[in-house]
C-alpha positions in Angstrom: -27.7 -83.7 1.3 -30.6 -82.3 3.7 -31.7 -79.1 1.3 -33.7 -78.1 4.3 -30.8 -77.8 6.2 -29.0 -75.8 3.5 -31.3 -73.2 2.7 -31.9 -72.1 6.2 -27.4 -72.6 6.9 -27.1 -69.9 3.8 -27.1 -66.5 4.4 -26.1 -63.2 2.8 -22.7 -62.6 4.0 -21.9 -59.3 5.1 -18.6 -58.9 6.0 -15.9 -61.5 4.8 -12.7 -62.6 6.0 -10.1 -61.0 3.7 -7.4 -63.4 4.6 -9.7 -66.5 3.3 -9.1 -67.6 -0.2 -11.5 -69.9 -2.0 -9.5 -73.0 -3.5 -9.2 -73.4 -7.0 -11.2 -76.4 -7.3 -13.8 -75.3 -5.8 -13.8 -72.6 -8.1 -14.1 -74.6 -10.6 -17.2 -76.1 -9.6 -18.4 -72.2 -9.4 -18.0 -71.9 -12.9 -19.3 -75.0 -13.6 -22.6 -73.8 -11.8 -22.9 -70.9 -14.2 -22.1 -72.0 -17.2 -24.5 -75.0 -16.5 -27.4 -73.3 -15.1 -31.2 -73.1 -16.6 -32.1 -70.3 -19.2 -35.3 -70.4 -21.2 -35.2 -72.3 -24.3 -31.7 -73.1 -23.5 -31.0 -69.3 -24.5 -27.8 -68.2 -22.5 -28.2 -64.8 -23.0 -25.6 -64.4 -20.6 -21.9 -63.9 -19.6 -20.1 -63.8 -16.4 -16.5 -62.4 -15.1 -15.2 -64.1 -12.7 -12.9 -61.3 -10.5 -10.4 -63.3 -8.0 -7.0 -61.1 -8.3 -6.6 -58.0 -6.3 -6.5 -55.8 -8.9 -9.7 -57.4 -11.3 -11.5 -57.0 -7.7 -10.8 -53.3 -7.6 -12.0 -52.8 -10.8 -15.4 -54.2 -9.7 -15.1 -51.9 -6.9 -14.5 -49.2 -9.1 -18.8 -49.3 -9.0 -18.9 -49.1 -5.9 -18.0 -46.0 -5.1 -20.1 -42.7 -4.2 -24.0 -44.1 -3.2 -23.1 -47.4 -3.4 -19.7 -47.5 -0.6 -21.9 -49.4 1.5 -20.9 -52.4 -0.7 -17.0 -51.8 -1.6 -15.5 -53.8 1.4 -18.2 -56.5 0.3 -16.4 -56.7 -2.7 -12.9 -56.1 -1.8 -12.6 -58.6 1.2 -14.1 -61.2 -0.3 -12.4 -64.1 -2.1 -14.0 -64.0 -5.6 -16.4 -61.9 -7.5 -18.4 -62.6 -9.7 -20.2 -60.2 -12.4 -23.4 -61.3 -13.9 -23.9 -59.8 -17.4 -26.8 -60.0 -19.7 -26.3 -59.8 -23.5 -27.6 -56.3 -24.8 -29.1 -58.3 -28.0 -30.2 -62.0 -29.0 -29.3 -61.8 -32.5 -29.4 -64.5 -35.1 -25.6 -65.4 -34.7 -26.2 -65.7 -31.2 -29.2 -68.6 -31.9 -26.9 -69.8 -34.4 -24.3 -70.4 -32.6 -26.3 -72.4 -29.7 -27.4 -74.4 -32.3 -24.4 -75.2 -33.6 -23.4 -76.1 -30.1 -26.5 -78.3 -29.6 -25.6 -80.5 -32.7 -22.2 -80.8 -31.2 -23.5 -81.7 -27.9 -25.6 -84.6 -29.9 -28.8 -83.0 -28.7 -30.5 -84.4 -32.0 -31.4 -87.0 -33.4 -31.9 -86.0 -36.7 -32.3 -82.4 -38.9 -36.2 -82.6 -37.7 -35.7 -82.4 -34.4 -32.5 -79.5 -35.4 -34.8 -77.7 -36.8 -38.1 -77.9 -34.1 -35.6 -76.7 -31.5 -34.2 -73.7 -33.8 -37.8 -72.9 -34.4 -39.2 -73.0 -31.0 -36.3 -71.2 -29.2 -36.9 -68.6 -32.2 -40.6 -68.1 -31.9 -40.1 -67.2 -28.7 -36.7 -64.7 -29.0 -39.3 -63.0 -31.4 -41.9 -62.6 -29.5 -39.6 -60.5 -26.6 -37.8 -58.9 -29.4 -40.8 -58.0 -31.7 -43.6 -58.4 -30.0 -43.9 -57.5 -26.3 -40.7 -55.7 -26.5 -39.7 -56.7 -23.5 -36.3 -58.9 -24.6 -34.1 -57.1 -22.0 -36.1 -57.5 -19.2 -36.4 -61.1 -20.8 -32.5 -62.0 -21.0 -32.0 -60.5 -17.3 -34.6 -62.8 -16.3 -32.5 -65.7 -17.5 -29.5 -64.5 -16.2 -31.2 -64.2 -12.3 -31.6 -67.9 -12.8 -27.7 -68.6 -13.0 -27.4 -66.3 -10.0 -30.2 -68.1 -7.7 -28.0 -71.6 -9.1 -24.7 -70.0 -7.7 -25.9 -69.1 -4.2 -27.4 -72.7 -3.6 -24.5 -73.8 -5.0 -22.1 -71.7 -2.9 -23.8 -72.9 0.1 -23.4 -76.8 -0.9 -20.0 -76.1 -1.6 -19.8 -74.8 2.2 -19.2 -71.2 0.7 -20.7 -67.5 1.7 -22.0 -65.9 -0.7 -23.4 -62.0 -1.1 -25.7 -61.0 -3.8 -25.2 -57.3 -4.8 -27.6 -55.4 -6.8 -26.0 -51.8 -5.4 -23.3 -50.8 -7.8 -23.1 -48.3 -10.8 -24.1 -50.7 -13.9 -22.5 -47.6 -16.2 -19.2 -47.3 -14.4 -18.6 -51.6 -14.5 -19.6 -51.7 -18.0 -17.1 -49.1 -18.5 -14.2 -50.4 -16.9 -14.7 -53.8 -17.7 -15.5 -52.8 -21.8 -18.7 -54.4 -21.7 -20.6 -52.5 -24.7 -18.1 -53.7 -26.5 -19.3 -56.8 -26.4 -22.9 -56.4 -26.6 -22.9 -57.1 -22.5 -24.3 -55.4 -19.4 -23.7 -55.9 -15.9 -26.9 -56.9 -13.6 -25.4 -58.2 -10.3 -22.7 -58.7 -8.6 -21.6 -62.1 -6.2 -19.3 -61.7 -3.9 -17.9 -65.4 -2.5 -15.7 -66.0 0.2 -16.4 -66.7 3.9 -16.9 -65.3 6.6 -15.3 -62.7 8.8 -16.2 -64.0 12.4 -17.3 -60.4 13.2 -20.3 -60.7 10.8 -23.3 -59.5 12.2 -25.4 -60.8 9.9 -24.2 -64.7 11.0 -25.8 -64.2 14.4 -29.2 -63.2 13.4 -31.9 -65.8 12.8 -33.3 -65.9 9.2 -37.2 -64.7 9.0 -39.3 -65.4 6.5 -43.0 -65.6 6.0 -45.0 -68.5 7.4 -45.6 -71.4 4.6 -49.3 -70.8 4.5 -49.0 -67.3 3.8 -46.6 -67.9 0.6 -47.0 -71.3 -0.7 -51.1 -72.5 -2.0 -51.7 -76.2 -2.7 -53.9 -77.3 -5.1 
């Protein structure tokens, strides 16, 4: 696989072929790319709904209404969509239940090691939580690391892919009952491919020149 190749072949889709369905195995592999990707300390602090029926896509579009219209046929036309949720809390059930997964997982080789991974991933919840106060910010960090994994992903996979930071977090959290669960929405991805009309798929893709963004020591 020529990564080169890949990152400049992906794009941010902007209009998708409606009629286009994703298969179901490679959906799978898109939920195998989130629930696989990196967090800090191996924290999770995350959740994601995966819309694909009509109707669980026009409840995401729900939030896109009003300022944010610009995005509903995004969502609407594409194949899937997929929410990206941060937890609203990283409470002591929550470490002790990735711990518990851990020791399932055979990630130790004895109740030292157990107990240094409890302890480090800890010192650092507690030090967003307590400390700098920042644990939100924090978890949403970890959660924009599952969403860069999807969209390289996506594009391996031979998949266009949208991120979408322009919906109403308040109406999706309502619809989808999200404080119930201690979640919030952060993003949106909306997979599919292509509609051959897509402006965006004719432009070149710019970025800044190496030297200007990448410093070797």
């Amino acid at each position: 696989m020529n990564l080169s190749a890949l990152v400049q072949r992906r794009y941010t889709t902007k209009r998708f072929d409606p009629q286009r369905r994703i298969a179901e195995p490679v959906i799978e592999q898109v939920r195998h790319l989130l629930r696989f990707s990196p967090s800090s300390t191996n924290s999770q602090p995350w959740h994601f709904v995966v819309a694909g029926s009509a109707e669980g896509k026009q409840t995401v579009a729900k939030a896109t209404s009003d300022s944010y219209a610009f995005n509903q046929a995004k969502v609407l036309d594409a194949s899937h969509v997929v929410v990206f949720c941060a937890r609203t809390s990283i409470d002591d059930d929550h470490l002790q239940t990735l711990l518990t997964q851990e020791q399932q997982d055979g990630r130790f080789a004895n109740d030292d090691a157990r107990q240094g991974q409890h302890n480090g991933r800890t010192y650092f919840v507690n030090l967003h939580r307590l400390e700098l106060k920042d644990a939100q910010h924090w978890m949403e960090k970890q959660v924009y690391l599952a969403l860069g994994t999807l969209l390289l992903g996506a594009a391996a996979l031979e998949v266009d892919a949208c991120p979408i930071e322009g919906f109403d977090r308040s109406i999706l959290d309502r619809e989808l009952g999200l404080g119930e669960r201690s979640l919030t929405s952060v993003a949106l991805v909306a997979l599919g491919y292509r509609h051959p009309d897509d402006f965006n798929a004719q432009l070149p893709k710019s970025r800044l020149p190496e030297e200007q963004v990448i410093s070797l020591l």
